[in-house]
C-alpha positions as CSV (number, residue, x, y, z in Angstrom):
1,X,62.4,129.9,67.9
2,X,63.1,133.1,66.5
3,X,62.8,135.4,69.6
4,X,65.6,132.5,71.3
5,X,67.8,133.2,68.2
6,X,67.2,130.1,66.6
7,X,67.9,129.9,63.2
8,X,67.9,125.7,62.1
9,X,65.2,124.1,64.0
10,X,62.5,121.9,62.9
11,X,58.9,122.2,63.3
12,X,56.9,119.6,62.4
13,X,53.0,119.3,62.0
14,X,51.3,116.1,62.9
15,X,47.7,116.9,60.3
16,X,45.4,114.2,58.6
17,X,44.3,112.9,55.4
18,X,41.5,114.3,56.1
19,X,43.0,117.4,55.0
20,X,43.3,116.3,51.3
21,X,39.8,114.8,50.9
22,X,36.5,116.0,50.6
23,X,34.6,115.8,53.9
24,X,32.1,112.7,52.4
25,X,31.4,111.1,56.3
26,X,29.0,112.0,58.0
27,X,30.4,114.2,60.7
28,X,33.4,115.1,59.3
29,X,33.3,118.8,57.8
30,X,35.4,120.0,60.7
31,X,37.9,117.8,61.3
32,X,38.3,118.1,57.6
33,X,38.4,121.3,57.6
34,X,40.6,122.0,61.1
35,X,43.2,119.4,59.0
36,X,43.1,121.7,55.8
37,X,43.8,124.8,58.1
38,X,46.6,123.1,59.0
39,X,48.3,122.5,55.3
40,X,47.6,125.9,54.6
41,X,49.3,127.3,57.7
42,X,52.2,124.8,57.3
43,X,52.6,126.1,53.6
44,X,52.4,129.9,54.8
45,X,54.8,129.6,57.6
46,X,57.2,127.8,55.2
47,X,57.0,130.9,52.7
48,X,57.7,133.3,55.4
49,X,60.6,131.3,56.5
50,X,61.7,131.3,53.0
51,X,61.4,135.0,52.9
52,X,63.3,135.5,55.9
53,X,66.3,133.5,54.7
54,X,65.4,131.4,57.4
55,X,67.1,128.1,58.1
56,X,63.9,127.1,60.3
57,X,62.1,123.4,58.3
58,X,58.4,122.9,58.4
59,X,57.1,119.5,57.5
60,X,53.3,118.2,57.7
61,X,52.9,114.8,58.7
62,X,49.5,113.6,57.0
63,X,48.5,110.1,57.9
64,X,45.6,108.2,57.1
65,X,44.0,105.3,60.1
66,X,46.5,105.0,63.3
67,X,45.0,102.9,65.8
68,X,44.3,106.1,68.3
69,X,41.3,106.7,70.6
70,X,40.3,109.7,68.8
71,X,37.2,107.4,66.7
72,X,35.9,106.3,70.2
73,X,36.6,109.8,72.0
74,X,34.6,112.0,69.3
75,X,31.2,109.7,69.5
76,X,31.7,107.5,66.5
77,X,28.9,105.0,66.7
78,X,29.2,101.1,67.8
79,X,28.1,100.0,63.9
80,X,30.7,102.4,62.7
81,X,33.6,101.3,64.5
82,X,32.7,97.7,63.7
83,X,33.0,98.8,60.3
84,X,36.2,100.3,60.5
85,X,37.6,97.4,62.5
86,X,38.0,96.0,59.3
87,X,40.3,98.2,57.7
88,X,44.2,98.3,58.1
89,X,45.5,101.4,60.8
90,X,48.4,102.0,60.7
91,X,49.9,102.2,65.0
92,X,51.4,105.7,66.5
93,X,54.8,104.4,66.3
94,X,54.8,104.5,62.2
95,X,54.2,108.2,62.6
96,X,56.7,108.5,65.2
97,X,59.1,106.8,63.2
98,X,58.7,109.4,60.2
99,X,58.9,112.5,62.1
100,X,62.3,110.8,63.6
101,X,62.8,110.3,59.7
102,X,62.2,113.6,58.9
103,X,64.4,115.1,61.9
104,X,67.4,112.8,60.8
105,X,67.5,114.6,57.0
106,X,71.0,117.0,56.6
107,X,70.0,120.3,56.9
108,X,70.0,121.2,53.9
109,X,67.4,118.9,52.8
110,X,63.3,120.1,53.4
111,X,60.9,117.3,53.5
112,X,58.1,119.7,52.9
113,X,54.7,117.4,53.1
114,X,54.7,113.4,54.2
115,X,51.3,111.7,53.0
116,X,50.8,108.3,54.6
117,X,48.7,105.6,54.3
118,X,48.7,101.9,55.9
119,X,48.5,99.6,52.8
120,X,45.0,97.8,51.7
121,X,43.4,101.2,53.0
């Protein structure tokens, strides 16, 4: 953005959950972790914008379950996706609807972190 001379974009940061919990499933230590990399580099790029008098807006967009293949994809066992049939996801359009969300705010307005769960999880 800034070597095209912008100045107001919006970058936002699609993370996890994951990011904000301890990594108690089996398994999960680096997606955990990859997701808290992200918050940190969301929250450091949005200090050196700051610092820069920037108009540039970083939001992270941290949702809990969406009914994706990433479960299947990463070798999740049969019993453990039966499990997790039974909790609520939440689809790829909720997300997609708070990015749009968080894109439609006036500019003066940062919406700096959005933590999202689907209810009953």
């Amino acid at each position: 953005m800034k070597a095209h001379g912008v100045d107001d974009g919006h970058i936002i940061h699609i993370s996890s959950m994951a990011g904000h919990l301890d990594a108690s499933w089996p398994k999960m230590a680096i997606y955990s972790a990859s997701k808290h990399a992200v918050r940190v580099l969301t929250e450091g790029l949005r200090k050196e914008l700051v610092a820069a008098k920037s108009r540039i807006r970083v939001t992270e967009v941290s949702p809990g379950f969406v009914k994706t293949d990433i479960l299947e994809s990463s070798g999740v066992d049969s019993e453990t996706l039966k499990r997790l049939e039974k909790i609520p996801f939440m689809q790829p359009e909720d997300i997609a609807d708070i990015v749009l969300y968080a894109l439609g705010v006036p500019p003066h307005v940062q919406i700096h972190e959005v933590m999202v769960y689907p209810v009953g999880q």
